[in-house]
N, C-alpha and C positions, 0 to 999 in steps of 0.2 A: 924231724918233725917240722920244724922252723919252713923247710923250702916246699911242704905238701901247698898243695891249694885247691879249693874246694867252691865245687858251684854250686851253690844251695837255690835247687828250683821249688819255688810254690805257684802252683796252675788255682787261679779262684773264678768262682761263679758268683757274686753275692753276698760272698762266705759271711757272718753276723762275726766271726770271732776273729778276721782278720786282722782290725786295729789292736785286737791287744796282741795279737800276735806279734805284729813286728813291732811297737813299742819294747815289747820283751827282748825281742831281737836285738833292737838299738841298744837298750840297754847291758844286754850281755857280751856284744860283739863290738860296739860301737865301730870304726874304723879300719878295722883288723885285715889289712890287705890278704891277711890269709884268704880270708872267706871271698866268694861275690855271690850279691844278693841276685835274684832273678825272678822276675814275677811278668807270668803272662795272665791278666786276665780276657776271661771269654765271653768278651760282650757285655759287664755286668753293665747296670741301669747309670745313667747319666752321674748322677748325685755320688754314686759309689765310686766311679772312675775319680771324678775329682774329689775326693777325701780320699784317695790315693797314689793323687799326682804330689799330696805333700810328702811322698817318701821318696821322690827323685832323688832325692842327695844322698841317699841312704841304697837308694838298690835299682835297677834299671831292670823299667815296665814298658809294657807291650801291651798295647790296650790294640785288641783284635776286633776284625768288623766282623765275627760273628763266634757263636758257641761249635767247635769242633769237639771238644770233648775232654777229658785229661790226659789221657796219655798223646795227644797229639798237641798240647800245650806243655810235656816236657820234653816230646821230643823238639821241640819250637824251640825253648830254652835253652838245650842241652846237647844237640847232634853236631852244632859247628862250632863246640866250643873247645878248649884245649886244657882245662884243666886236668888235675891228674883221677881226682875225686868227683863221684856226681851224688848229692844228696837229693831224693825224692822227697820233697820235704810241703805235708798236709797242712790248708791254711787255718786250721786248729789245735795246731799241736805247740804247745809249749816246750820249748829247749832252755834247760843249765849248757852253756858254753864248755864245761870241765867235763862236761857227761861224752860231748861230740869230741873233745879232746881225747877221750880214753878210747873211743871207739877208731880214732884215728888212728891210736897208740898201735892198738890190738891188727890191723890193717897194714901198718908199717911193720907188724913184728912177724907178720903169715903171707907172704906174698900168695900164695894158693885160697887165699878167702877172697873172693869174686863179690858178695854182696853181705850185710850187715845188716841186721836187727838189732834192735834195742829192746828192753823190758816195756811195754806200753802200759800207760797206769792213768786210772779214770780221776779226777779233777780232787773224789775224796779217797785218793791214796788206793783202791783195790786194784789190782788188775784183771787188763781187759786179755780176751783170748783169743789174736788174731792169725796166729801162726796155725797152718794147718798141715796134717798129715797126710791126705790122702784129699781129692776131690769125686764127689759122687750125686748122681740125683737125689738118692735117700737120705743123706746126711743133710743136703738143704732142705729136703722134706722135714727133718727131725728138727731142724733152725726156727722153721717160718710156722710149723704146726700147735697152732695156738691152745691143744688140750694137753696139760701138766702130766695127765695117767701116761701120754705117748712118751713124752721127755723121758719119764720115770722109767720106764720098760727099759728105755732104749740108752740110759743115764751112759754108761762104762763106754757105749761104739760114742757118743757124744764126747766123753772129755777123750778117746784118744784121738778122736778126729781134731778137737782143738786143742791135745797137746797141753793138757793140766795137767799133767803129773812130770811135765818138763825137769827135768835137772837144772837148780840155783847156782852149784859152785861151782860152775864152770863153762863152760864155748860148748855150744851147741849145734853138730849138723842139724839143719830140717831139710825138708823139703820145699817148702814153701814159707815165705816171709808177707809180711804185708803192706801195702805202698802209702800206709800212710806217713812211714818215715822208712827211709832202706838207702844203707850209704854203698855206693857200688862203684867199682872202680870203672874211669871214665872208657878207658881200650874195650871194657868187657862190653859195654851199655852201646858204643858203638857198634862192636863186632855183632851183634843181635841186629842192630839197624832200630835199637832205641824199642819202645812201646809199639804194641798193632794195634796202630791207631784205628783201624774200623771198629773195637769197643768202644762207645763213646766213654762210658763209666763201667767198672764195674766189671770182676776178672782180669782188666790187665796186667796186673800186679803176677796173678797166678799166671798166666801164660807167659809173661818173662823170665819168674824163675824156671818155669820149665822149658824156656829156651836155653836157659843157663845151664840146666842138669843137662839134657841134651848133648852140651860142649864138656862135661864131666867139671862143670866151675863149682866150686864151693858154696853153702848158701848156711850164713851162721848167726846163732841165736847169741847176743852175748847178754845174761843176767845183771852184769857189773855196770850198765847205763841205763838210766831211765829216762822218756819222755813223757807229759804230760798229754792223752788227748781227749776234746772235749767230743767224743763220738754219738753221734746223731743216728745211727742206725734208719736213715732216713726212709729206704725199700723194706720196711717192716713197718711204718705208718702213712706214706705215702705213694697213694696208686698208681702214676706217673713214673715215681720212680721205679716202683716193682715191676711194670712191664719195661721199664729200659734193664733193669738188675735180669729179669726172664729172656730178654732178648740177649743180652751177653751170656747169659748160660749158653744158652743155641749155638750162639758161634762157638763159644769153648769149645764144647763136648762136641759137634762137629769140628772142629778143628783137629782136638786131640783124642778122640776117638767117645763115645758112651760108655761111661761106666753107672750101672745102678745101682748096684751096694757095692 
């Protein structure tokens, strides 16, 4: 464990919740040559940048002359580097330092798990249901459909699409993990060629694990870690972002073929 090292990338826009993020970070990690910190942001507004040139000593930034997107802010981070670890790591997500300790453990102990999930839990302790089973047009239909009667009908294909009835005591295959934190080893992340970056936002996360399944790599759920995130579901209140989230559907499902139910 001692010789792992790990490059913990966060891509931010603006993000409100990134100072207390890496204060958390400082605090939990302080120095730790294990880790390097890595942060691209994309363009965010003047005043933002510089209330984040005070964390130079702490983590090395890349302030970009323009917004590319997320996945081409970690492959930015993360294509030419040599650690052995790459953590996709969301700029609202709170980390325990012993939680990424166990997930490392778990990684050192299975050379065949290719990428990592952690338990993801909302700010008041419930959890969130990011992990998916299957991708379909009518399952985001059943997401985005804002009468309760449709939910209701359609309640059992909903939680097996997000995978509530998951198994607790113990390592999980899925299919699909979610980018808002996914620790993956660094050979595999390359061997893909990183994120397809033409998503700006939004499915990339799905279309790497299923670059991953693809090469027959492992993608696992572990119960036994928690992160904290503070999720904004922001393409369910904002129009802007629902036609960018609509648009990366498009490329998905043309990429990987249409499925409707």
């Amino acid at each position: 464990m001692a010789e792992a090292k790990v490059a913990i990338s966060i891509v931010t826009y603006n993000s409100k919740h990134i100072f207390d993020v890496l204060e958390n970070l400082k605090k939990e990690f302080g120095f730790d040559s294990q880790f390097r910190f890595l942060i691209f942001d994309n363009h965010s507004s003047q005043e933002y940048q510089n209330r984040l040139k005070n964390y130079e000593d702490f983590a090395e930034i890349t302030f970009y002359h323009e917004n590319n997107g997320f996945g081409f802010g970690h492959n930015y981070n993360l294509l030419k580097t040599s650690e052995e670890y790459f953590l996709i790591f969301n700029p609202d997500i709170i980390l325990v330092k012993e939680d990424l300790l166990k997930m490392l453990q778990v990684m050192e102990n299975d050379e065949s798990i290719s990428l990592l999930v952690p338990k993801v839990l909302n700010s008041d302790g419930t959890k969130q249901h990011l992990m998916r089973n299957r991708v379909s047009v009518f399952d985001y239909f059943l997401r985005f459909v804002p009468f309760q009667f449709v939910k209701k009908i359609f309640a059992k294909r909903l939680e097996s699409y997000e995978l509530r009835d998951i198994l607790e005591d113990r390592l999980v295959d899925i299919r699909i993990g979610s980018g808002a934190f996914m620790l993956i080893r660094g050979k595999d992340f390359k061997e893909i060629k990183g994120f397809d970056d033409r998503y700006f936002m939004y499915f990339e996360d799905y279309d790497l694990c299923i670059e991953l399944k693809k090469r027959n790599k492992r993608i696992v759920y572990t119960p036994f870690s928690n992160v904290v995130h503070y999720y904004e579901r922001g393409a369910h209140k904002n129009a802007k972002l629902f036609k960018i989230f609509i648009q990366s559907m498009i490329k998905f499902f043309n990429k990987w073929g249409w499925r409707f139910f």
